[in-house]
C-alpha positions, 0 to 999 in steps of 0.5 A: 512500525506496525501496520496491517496489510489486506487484513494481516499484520506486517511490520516495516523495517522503517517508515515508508511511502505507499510507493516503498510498499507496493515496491517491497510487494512486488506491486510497483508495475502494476495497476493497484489501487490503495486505500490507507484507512478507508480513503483511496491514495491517488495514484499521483500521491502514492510516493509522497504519502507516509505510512503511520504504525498502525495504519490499515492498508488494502491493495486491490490489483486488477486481473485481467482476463477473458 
């Protein structure tokens, strides 16, 4: 399955949930916000949510900082 991810093409192994994503990311713990062509996830749906081939997925994480 093809999808794209921040502006790059990735292929997934397999279909996957937004959730499989963030974890094969290294994202899964923290505080991210994903959109999934145009329309925001909640973050309540981020496990129940499938990915489709040729979906186009931005993760934005926050930084902290002072």
């Amino acid at each position: 399955m093809d999808i794209t991810l921040n502006g790059e093409p990735r292929a997934l192994a397999t279909p996957a949930t937004i959730t499989e994503l963030l974890q094969a990311e290294g994202l899964a713990e923290r505080r991210v916000a994903v959109e999934v062509n145009g329309e925001i996830v909640p973050r309540g749906r981020h496990g129940t949510h499938a990915l489709a081939d040729g979906d186009k997925i931005e993760i934005v994480h926050a930084l902290g900082g002072g």
